[in-house]
N, C-alpha and C positions, 0 to 999 in steps of 0.2 A: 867699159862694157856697154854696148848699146843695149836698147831695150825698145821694143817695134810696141804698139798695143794698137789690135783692129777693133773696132766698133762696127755698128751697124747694122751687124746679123739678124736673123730674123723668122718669123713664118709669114711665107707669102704663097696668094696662090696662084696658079700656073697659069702663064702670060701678063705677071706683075712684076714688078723694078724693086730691086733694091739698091743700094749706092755705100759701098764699105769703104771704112779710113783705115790705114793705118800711121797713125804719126810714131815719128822716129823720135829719141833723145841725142841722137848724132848729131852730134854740131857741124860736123861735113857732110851729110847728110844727101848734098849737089854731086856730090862726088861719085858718089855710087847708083849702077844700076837697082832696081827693084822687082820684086818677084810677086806675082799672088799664085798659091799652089794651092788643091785641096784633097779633101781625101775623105773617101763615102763609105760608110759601116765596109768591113769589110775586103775593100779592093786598097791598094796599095796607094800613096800619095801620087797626084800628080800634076801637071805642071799646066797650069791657064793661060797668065798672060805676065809678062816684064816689060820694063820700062828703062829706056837708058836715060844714063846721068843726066841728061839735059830734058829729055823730054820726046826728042828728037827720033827717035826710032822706038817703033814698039811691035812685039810680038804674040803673037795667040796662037794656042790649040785650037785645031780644027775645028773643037764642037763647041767652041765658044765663039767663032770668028764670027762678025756681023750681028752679034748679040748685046755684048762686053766688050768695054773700052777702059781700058786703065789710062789714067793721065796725074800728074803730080805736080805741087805746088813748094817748089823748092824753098818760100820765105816761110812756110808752113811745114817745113819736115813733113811733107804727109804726101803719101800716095794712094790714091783711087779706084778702084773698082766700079764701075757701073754697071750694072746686070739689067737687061732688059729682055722681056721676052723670057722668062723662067721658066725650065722644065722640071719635073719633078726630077728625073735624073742630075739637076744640078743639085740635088743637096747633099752637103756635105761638111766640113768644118775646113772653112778657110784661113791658110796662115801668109802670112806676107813676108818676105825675107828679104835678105839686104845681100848683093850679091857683091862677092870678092873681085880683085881685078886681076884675078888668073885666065886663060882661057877656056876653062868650061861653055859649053853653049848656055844660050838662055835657059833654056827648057830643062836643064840637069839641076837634081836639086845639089849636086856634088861644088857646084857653081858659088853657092850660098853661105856665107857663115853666121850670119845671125836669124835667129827666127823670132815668130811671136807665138805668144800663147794660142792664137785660133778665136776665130768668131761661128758659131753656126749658122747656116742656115738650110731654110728646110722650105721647100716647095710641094704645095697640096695638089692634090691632081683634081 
């Protein structure tokens, strides 16, 4: 059973950084792409930004593109999030997932078999 736990969450306010973990208990951990989704009072979960197995290729939602950079530290089972530039519309409660090696796209959470509990966070206007 793996188990993701994200940190870092927070209140911040609009046009400040925040920088979220999630570390994994996977011991193969290299193996697998990564996901950060979130999901805000109300509107349905959705998909930010992943990370493949190496590092090597990474993908964003539009309204994070140029903001946010996920990158991971494969001796550290942990994958990153960095927010910079905060809108208040980013807040939400963010979860980080471990994605299967079926061919779902990045962006599907259908892609994903393990998740974590969520971290909030909340940006002031």
């Amino acid at each position: 059973q793996v188990q993701l736990v994200e940190s870092g969450g927070g209140l911040v306010q609009a046009g400040g950084s925040l920088r979220l973990s999630c570390a994994a208990s996977e011991r193969t951990f290299s193996r697998y792409a990564m996901g950060w989704f979130r999901q805000a009072p109300g509107k349905e979960r959705e998909f930010v930004a992943a990370i493949s197995w190496s590092g090597g290729n990474t993908y964003y939602a539009n309204s994070v593109k140029g903001r946010f950079t996920i990158s991971r530290d494969n001796a550290k089972n942990t994958v990153y999030l960095q927010m910079n530039s905060l809108k208040p519309e980013d807040t939400a409660v963010y979860y980080c997932a471990e994605k299967g090696f079926g061919m779902s796209a990045y962006s599907s959470e259908r892609g994903y078999g393990y998740w974590g509990q969520g971290t909030q966070v909340t940006v002031s206007s």
